[in-house]
SERO-4910 file (N, C-alpha, C, O; in steps of 0.05 Angstrom, whole numbers):
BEGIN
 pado doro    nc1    nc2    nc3   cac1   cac2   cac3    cc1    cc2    cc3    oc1    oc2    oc3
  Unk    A     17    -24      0      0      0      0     18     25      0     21     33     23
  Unk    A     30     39    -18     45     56    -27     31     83    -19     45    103    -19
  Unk    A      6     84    -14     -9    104    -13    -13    110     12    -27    130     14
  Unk    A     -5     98     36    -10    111     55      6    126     70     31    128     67
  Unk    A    -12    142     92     13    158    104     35    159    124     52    177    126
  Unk    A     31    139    140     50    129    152     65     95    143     52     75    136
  Unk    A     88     98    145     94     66    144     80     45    168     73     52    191
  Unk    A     80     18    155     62     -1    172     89     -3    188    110     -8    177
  Unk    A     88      3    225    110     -3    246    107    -33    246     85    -44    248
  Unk    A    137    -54    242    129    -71    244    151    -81    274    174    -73    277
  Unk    A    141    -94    286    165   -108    320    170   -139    309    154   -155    300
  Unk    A    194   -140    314    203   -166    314    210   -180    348    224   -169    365
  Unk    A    198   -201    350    214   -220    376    216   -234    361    203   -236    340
  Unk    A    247   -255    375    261   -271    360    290   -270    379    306   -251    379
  Unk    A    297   -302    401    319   -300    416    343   -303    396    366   -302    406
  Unk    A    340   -306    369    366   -313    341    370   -291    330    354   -280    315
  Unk    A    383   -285    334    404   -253    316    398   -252    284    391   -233    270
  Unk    A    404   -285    274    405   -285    244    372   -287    243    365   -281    221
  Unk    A    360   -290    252    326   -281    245    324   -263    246    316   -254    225
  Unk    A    326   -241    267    321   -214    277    338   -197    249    328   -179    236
  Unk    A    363   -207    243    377   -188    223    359   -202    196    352   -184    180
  Unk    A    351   -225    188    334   -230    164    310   -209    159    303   -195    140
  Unk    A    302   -213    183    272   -199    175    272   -170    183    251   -158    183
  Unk    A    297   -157    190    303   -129    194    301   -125    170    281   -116    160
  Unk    A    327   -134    153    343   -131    128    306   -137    106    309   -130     82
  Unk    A    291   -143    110    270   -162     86    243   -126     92    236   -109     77
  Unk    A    238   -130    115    225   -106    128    230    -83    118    213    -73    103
  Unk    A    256    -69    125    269    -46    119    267    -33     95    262    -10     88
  Unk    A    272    -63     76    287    -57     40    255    -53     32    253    -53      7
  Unk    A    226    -50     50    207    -44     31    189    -10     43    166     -1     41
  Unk    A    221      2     58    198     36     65    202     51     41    222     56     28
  Unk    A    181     56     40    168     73     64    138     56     68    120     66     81
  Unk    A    135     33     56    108     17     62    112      9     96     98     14    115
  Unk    A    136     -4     95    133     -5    122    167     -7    139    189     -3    130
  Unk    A    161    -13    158    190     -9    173    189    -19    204    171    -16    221
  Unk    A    222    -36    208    220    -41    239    222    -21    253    233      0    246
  Unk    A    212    -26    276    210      1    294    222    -13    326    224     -2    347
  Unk    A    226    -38    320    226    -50    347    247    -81    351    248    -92    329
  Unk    A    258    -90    363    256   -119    368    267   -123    393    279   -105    404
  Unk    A    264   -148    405    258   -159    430    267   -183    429    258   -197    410
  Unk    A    288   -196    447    293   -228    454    288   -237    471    291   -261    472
  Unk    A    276   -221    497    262   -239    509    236   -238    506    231   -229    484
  Unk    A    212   -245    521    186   -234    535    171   -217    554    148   -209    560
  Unk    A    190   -216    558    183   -197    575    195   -167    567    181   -147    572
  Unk    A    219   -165    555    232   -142    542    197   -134    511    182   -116    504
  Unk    A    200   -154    506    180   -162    487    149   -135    498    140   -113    490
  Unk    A    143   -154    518    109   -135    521    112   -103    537     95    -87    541
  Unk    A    150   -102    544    152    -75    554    158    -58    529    162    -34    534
  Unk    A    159    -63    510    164    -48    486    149    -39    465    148    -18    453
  Unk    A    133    -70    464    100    -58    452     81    -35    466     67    -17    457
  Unk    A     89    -44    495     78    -19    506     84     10    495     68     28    490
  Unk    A    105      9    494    128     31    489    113     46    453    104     68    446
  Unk    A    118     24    442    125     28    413     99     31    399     95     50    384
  Unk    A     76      7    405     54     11    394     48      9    373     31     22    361
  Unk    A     65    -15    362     69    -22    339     43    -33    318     22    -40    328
  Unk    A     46    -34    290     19    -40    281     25    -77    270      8    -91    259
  Unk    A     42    -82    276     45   -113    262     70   -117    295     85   -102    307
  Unk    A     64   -140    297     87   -161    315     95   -187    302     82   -207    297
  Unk    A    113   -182    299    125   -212    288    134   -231    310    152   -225    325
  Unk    A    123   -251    311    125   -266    338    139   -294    335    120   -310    333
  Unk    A    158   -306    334    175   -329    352    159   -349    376    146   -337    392
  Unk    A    161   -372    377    160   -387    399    191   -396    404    205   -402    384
  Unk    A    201   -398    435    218   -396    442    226   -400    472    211   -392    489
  Unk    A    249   -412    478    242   -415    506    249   -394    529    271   -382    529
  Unk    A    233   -390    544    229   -371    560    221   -374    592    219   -395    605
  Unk    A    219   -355    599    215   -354    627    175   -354    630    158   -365    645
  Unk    A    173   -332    606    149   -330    608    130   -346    582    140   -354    561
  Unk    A    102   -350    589     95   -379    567     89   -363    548     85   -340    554
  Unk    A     86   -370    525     84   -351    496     57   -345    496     47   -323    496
  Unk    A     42   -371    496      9   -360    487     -4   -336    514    -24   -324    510
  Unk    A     13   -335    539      6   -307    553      7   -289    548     -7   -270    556
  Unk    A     32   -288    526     42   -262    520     38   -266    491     59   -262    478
  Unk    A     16   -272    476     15   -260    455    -21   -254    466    -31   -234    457
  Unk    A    -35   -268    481    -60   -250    489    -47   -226    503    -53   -206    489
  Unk    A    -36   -221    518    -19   -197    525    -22   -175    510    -28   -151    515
  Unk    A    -14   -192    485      6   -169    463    -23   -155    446    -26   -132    438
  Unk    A    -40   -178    444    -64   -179    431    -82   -163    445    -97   -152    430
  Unk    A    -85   -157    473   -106   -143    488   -113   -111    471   -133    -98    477
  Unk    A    -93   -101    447   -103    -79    440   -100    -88    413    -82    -99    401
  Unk    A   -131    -79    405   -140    -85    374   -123    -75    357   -122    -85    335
  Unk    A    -97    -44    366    -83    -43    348    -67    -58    331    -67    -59    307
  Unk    A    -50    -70    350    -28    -91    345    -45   -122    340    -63   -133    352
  Unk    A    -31   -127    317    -37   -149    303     -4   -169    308     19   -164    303
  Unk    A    -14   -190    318      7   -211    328      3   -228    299    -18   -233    289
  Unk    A     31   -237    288     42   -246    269     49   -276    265     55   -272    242
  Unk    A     52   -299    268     66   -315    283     91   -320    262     87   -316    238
  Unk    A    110   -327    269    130   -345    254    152   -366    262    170   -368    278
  Unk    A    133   -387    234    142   -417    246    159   -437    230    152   -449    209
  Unk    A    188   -440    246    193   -456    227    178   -490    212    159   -503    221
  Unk    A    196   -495    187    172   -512    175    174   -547    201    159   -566    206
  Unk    A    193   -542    208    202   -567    236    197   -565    266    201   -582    284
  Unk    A    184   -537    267    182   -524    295    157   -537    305    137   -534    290
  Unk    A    152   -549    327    128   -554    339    117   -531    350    126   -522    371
  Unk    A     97   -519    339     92   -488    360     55   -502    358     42   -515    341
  Unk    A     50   -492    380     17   -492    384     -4   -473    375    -20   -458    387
  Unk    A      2   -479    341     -9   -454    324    -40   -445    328    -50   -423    330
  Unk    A    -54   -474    327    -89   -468    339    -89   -446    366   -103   -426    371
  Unk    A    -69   -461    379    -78   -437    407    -75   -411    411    -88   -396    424
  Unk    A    -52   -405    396    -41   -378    388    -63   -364    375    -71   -342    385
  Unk    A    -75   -374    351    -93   -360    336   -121   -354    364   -135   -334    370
  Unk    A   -119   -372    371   -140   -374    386   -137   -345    409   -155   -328    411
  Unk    A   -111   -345    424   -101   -325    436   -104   -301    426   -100   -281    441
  Unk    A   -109   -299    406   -101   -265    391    -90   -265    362    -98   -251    344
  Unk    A    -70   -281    360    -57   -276    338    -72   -276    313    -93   -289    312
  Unk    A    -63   -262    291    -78   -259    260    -67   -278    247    -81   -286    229
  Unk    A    -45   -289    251    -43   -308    225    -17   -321    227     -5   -317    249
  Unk    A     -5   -335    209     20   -353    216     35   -352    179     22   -353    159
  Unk    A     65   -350    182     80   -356    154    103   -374    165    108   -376    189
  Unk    A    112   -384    150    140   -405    150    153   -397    142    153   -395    117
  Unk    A    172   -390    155    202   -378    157    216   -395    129    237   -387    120
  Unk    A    204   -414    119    214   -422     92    211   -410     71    226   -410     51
  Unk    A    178   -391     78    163   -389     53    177   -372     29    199   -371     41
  Unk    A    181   -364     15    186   -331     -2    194   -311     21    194   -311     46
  Unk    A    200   -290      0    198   -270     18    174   -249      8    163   -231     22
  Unk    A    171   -253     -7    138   -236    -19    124   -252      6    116   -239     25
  Unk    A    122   -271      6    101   -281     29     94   -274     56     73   -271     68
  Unk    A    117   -271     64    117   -256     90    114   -224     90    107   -214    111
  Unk    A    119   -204     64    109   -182     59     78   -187     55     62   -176     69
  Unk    A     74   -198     44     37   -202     39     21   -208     63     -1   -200     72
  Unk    A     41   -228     73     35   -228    105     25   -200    135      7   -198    152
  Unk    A     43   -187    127     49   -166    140     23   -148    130     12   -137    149
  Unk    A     15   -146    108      0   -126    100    -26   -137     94    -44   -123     85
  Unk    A    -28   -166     99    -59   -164    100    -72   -167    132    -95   -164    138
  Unk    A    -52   -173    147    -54   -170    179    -58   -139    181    -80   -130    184
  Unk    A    -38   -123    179    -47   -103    183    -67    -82    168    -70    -59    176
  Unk    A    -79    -92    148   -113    -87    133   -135   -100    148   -158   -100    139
  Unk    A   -128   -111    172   -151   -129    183   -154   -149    176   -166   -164    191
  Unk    A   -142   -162    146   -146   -185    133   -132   -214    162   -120   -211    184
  Unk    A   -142   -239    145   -122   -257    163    -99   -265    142    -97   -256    119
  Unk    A    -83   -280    153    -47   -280    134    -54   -314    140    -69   -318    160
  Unk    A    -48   -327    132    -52   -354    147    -33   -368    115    -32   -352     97
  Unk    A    -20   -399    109      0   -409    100    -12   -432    107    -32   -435    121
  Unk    A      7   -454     93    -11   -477     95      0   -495    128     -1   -518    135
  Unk    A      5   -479    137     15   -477    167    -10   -482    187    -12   -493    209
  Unk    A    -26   -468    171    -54   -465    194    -68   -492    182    -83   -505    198
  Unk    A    -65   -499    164    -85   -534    174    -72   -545    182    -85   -557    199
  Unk    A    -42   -555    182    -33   -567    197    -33   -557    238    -27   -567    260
  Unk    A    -41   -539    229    -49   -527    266    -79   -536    278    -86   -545    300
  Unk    A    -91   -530    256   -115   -532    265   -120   -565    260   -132   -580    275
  Unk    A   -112   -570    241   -118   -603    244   -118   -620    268   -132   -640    271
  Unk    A    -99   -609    287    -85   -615    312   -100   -600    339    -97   -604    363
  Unk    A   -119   -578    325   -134   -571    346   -154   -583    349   -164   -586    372
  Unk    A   -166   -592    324   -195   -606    321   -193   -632    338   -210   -640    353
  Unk    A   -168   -646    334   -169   -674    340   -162   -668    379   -159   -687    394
  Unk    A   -161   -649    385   -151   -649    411   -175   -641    433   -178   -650    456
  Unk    A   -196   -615    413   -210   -607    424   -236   -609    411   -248   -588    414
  Unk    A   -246   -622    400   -269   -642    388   -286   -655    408   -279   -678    411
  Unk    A   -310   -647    428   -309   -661    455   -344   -653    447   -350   -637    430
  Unk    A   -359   -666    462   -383   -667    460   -395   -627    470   -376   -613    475
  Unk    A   -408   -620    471   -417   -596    482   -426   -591    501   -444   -607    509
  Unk    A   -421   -569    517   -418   -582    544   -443   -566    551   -449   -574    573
  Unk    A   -459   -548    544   -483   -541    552   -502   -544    522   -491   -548    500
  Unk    A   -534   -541    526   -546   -526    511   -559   -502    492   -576   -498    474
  Unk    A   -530   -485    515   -540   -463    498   -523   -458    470   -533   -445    452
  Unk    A   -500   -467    469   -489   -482    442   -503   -491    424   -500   -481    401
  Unk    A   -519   -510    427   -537   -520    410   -561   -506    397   -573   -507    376
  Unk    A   -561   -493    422   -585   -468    418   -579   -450    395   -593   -446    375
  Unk    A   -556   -439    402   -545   -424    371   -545   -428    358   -552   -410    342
  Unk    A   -538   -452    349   -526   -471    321   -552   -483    309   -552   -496    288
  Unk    A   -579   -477    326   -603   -489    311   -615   -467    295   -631   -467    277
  Unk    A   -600   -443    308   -607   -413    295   -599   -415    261   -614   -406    244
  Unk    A   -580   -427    258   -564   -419    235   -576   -435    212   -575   -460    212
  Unk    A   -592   -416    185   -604   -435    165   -584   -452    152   -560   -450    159
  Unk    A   -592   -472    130   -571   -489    112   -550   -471    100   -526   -475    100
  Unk    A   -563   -448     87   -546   -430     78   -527   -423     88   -507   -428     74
  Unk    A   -520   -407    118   -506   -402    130   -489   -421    136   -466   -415    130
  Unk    A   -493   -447    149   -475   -468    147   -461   -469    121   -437   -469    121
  Unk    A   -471   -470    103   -463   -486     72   -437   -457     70   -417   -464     58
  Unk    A   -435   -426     81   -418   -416     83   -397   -423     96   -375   -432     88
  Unk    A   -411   -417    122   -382   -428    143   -367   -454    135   -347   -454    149
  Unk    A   -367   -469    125   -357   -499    108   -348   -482     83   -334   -495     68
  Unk    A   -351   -467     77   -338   -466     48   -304   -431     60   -282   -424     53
  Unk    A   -326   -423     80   -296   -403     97   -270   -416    108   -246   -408    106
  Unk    A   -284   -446    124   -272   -455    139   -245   -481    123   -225   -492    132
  Unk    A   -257   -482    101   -254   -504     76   -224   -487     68   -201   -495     67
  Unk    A   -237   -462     63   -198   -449     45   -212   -428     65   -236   -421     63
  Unk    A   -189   -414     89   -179   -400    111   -176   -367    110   -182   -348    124
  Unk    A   -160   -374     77   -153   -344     72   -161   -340     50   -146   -324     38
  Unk    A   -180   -349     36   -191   -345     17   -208   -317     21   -223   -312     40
  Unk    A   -203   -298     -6   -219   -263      0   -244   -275      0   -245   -299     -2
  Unk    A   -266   -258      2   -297   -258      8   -313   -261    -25   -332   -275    -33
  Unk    A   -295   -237    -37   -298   -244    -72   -296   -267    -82   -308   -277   -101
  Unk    A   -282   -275    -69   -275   -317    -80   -290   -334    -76   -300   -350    -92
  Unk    A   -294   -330    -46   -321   -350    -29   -354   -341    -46   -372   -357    -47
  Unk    A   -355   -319    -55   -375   -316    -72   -375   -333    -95   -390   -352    -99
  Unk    A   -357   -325   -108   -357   -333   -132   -366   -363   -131   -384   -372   -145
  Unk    A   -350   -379   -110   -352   -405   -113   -384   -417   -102   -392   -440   -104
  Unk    A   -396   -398    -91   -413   -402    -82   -434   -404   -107   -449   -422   -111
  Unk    A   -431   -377   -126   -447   -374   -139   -467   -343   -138   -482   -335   -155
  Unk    A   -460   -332   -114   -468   -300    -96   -457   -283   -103   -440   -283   -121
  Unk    A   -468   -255    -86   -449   -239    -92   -432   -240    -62   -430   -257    -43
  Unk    A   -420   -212    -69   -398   -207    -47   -419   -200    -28   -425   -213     -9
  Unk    A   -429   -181    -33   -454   -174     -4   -475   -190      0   -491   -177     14
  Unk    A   -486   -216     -6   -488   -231      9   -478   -242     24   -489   -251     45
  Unk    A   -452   -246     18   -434   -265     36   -432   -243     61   -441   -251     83
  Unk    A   -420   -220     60   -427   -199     87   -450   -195     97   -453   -180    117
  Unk    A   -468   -205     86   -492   -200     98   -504   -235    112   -521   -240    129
  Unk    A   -493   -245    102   -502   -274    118   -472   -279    135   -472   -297    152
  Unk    A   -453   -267    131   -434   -271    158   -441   -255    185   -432   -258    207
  Unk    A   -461   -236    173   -471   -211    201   -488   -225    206   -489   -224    230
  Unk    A   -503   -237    200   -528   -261    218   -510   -282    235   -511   -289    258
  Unk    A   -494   -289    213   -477   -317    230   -467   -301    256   -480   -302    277
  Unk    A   -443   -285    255   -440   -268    279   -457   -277    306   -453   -291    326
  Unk    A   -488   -254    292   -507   -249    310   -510   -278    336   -504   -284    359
  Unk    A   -524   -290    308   -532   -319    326   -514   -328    334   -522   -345    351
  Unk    A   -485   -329    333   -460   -342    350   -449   -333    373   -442   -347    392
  Unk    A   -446   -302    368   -436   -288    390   -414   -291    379   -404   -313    385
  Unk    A   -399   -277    364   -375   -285    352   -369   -256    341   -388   -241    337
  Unk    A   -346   -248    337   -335   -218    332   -324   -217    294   -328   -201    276
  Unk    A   -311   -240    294   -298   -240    266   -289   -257    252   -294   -278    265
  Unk    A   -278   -262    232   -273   -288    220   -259   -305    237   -264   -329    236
  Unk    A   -237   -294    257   -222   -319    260   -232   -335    289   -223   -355    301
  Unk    A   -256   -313    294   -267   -329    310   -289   -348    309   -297   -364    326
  Unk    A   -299   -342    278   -313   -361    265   -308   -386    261   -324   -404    260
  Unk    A   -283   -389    259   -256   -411    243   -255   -432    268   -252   -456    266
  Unk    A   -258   -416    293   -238   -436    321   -267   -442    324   -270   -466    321
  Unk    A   -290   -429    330   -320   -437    334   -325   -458    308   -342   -476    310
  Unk    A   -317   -455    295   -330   -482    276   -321   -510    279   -332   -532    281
  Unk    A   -289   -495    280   -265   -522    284   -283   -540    313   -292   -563    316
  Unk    A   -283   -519    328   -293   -529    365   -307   -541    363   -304   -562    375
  Unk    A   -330   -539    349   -358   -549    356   -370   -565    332   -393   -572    333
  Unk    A   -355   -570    314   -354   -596    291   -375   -584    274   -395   -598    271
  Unk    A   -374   -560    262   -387   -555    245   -384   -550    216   -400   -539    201
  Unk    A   -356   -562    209   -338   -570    189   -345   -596    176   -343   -601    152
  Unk    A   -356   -616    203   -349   -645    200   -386   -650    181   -392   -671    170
  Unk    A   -402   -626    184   -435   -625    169   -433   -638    137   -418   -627    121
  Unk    A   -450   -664    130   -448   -671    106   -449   -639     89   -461   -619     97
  Unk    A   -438   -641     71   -446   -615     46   -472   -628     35   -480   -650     30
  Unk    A   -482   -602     32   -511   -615     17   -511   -600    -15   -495   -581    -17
  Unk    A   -527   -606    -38   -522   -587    -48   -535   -564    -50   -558   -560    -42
  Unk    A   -520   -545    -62   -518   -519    -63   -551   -508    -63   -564   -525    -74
  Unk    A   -566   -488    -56   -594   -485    -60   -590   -451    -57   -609   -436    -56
  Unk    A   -561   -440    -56   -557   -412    -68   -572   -397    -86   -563   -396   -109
  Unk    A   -602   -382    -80   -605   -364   -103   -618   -332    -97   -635   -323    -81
  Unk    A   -600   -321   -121   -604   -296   -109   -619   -283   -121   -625   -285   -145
  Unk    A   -629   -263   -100   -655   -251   -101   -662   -227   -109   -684   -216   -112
  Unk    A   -626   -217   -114   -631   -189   -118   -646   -170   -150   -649   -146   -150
***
């Protein structure tokens, strides 16, 4: 986004020098779009600096520490400004479901490109989610862990709210992660403002704020696992 007026602030944590100098050196070479403003090796140096800095992107590390990571990235997450980043290597065991679940916007692999992790950076900080094929292998691992019967009614209660339609969405959001809204139309067969207009009902009846809390509520409560029926999309306008 060339057009805006400040550069996107971006913070790096990271206890490895040659990461911290990678993604300095990858960051830097694209201002005035955006720029480091920050970095941190421990966690605690970490949430005294965001304080400080107020950054609009965090690039975040799991790492060993004194303090546990998924604390400190709801921590980091408690202000809607800052958008938590994750980055994972492609061998790293990190607890990507919970993290997202914690706050974080999205996850890249320190393998990926380097356009990727710029694209990264800037659709987190558009509000968008950034997610890599990182996140089914996270969430795959969340489903199978936390897949448990429901533990009240009023769960159910919601979820009887929601017509075929609305389901036949959330399965097709939940299906491709980071797929734009334009896409999920298309494939649907809709427009784009239906799809915002039947994700503000889904919301409603869920109690749910935004997509990625759509994503961990679907994953949670097996509403992924719904035969597909077919499509009965038609529009009215």
């Amino acid at each position: 986004m060339t057009d805006q007026k400040e550069p996107i602030g971006v913070m790096l944590i990271d206890c490895r020098p040659l990461v911290l100098k990678g993604l300095h050196d990858l960051i830097n070479a694209r201002m005035p779009c955006m720029e480091v403003t920050g970095q941190a090796t421990t966690y605690t140096q970490a949430l005294d600096l965001a304080d400080q800095l107020r950054p609009d992107v965090i690039f975040f590390s799991f790492f060993p520490d004194a303090l546990n990571p998924l604390d400190v990235v709801a921590g980091l997450t408690r202000s809607a400004e800052m958008k938590v980043l994750l980055l994972k290597g492609l061998y790293e065991v990190v607890p990507a479901a919970q993290a997202i679940e914690a706050g974080a916007r999205g996850i890249v692999l320190a393998e990926d490109p380097t356009e990727s992790i710029i694209q990264a950076i800037l659709k987190v900080h558009h509000s968008d989610i950034a997610m890599d094929r990182a996140w089914a292998g996270g969430l795959s691992g969340y489903a199978a862990s936390r897949h448990t019967p429901m533990k009240c009614n009023l769960e159910r209660a919601k979820q009887a709210r929601l017509t075929l339609r609305e389901r036949e969405l959330i399965r097709a959001i939940v299906g491709e992660p980071s797929a734009k809204y334009v896409s999920i139309a298309g494939r649907l067969g809709i427009s784009e403002h239906t799809v915002h207009n039947h994700l503000s009902n889904i919301y409603q009846k869920l109690d749910l704020i935004n997509r990625i809390d759509l994503l961990m509520y679907a994953l949670k409560h097996g509403l992924t696992n719904e035969a597909p029926t077919e499509s009965a999309w038609v529009e009215l306008d």
